[in-house]
N, C-alpha and C positions, 0 to 999 in steps of 0.2 A: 402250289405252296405260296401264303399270302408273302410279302416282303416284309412287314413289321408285324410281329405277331402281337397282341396285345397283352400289354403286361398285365398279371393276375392282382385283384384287389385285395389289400392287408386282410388278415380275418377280423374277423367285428371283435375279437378279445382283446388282440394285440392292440386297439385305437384307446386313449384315453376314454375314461369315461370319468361324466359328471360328481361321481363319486371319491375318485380319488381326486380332483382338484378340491372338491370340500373337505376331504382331508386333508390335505397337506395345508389349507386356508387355518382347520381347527389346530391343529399343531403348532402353527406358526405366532395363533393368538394365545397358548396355551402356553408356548416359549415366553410371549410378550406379557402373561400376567404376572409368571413366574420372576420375571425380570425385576417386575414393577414392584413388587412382592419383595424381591432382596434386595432391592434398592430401596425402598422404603423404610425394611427393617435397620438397616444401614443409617440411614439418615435418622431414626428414631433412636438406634440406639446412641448415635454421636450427640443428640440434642439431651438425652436424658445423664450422659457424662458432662455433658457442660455445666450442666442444671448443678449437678453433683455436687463438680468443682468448683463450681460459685460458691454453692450452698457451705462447703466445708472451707472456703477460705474467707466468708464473709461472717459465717456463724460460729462455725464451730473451730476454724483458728484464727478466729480472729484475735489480733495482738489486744491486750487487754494491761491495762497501766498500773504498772508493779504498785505497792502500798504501802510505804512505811510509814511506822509508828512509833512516837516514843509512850513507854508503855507505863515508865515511871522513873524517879529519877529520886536517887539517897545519896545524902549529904556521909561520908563515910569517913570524914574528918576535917575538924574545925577545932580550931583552938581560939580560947577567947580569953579577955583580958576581963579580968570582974566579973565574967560570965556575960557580958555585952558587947565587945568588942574584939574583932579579929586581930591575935596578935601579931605583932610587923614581923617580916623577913620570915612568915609562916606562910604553908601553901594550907588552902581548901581543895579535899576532894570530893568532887562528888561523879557516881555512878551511873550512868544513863541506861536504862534496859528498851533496847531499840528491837525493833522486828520488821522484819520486811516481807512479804508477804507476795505470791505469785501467782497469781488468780488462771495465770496460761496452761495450753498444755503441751508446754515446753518449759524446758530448762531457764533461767533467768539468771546468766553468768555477771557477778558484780565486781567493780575494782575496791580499793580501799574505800572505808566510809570515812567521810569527816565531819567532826563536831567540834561547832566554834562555841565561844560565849563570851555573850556580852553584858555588860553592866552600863548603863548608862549610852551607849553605843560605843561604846570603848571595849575591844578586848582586855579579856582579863583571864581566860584561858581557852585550848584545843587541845584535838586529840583524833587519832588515826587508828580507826579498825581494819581488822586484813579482811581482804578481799576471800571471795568466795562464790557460792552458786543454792541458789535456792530452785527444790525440784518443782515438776508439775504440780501447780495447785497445794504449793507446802510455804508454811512458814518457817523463818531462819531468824532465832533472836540472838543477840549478841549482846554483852554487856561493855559498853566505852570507859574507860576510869577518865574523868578530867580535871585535870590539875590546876587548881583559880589561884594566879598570882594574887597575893594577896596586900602586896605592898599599890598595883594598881588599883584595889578596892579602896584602900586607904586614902588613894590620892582627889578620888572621886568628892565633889560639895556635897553629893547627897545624901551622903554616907553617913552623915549626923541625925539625919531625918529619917532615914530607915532605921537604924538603931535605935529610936527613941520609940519608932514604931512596933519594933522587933521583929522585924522582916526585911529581905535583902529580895528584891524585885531586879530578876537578869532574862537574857534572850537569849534561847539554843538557835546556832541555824543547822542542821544536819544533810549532807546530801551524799549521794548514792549514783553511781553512775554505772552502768551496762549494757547486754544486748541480748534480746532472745531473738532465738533463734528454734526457725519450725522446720523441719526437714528438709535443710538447707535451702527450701523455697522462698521464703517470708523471716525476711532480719528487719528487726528493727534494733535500733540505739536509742535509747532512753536515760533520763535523767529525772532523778525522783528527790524532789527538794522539801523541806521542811522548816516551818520558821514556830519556835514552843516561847510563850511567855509564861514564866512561872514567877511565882511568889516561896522565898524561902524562909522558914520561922527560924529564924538566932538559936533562939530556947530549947524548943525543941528538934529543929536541926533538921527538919521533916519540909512535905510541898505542901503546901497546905492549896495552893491553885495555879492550874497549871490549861493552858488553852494554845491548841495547835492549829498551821494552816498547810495543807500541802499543796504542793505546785510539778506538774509533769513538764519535762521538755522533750522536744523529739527533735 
């Protein structure tokens, strides 16, 4: 009986074979395209939300500078002395039809409007519209009544010279203050200013010209 018997050799099935290490090689690269493949789509689709998000905060909400306009303005009482002159301790009213206009597409919340006027560069009357809000891409017109002292007209040197002309030459300044606001993302505060020189006929009591300039602040 030998002392160490020799030990029997694995069967040739049980040994790896060449086969299943290129399998488990093809699996492994197949895990790895798969990877490369959700990580890619991953990243492709994060680049094409960004793209999105630009595109819709630079384009399409983009804050856009509210518009007002005065749209026409009636002398709505005047009293006159001979039919030429403003009588003393009497007021001129005249009517302003203003619109403001919100090109956004948000809301365009406004505080009170104000309208000065001037003659000569001297106030001679104002007046305060209520606040309010004009919607997406809507217009909101409002009508201001303003009240023109008329004893300040009176006081004015040039006031012989317009009369003889038969025209009263004064300055609106109108302004507008508020804030749009986009899906609580994108506020802005704005300030929509307006400065109207007009020409007003005595006789006819009408504009006969009248020329605007607007001005934004942010």
């Amino acid at each position: 009986m030998e002392r160490d018997q020799a030990k029997p050799l694995a069967p040739i099935s049980d040994l790896p074979s060449s086969d299943d290490g290129e399998a488990a090689l093809h699996l492994k690269q197949v895990r790895r395209k798969k990877f490369v493949k959700c990580f890619g789509s991953v990243v492709a689709l994060a680049i094409i939300l960004a793209v999105v998000i630009i595109i819709l905060i630079f384009i399409v909400f983009r804050v856009k500078d509210p518009i007002i306009n005065m749209n026409g303005v009636a002398v709505t009482r005047l009293e006159l002395i001979n039919g030429t002159t403003p009588k003393p301790g009497s007021n001129i009213s005249v009517t302003a039809d203003v619109s403001v206009k919100n090109p956004n597409l948000a809301s365009f919340k406004y505080r009170n409007t104000t309208t000065t006027l001037y003659y000569y560069g001297k106030v001679v009357g104002d007046a305060r519209g209520p606040p309010g809000r004009a919607k997406a891409r809507r217009t909101v017109r409002m009508n201001i009544t303003i009240d023109i002292i008329v004893d300040r007209v009176l006081a004015s040197p040039n006031l012989v010279t317009d009369v003889r002309s038969g025209t009263l030459t004064m300055v609106s300044y109108s302004r507008v203050g508020g804030r749009i606001n986009i899906l609580n993302i994108i506020k802005r505060h704005v300030t929509v200013k307006m400065n109207c020189s007009m020409t007003v006929n005595i006789f006819s009591q009408a504009i006969q010209q009248q020329k605007c300039k607007r001005q934004v602040d942010v």
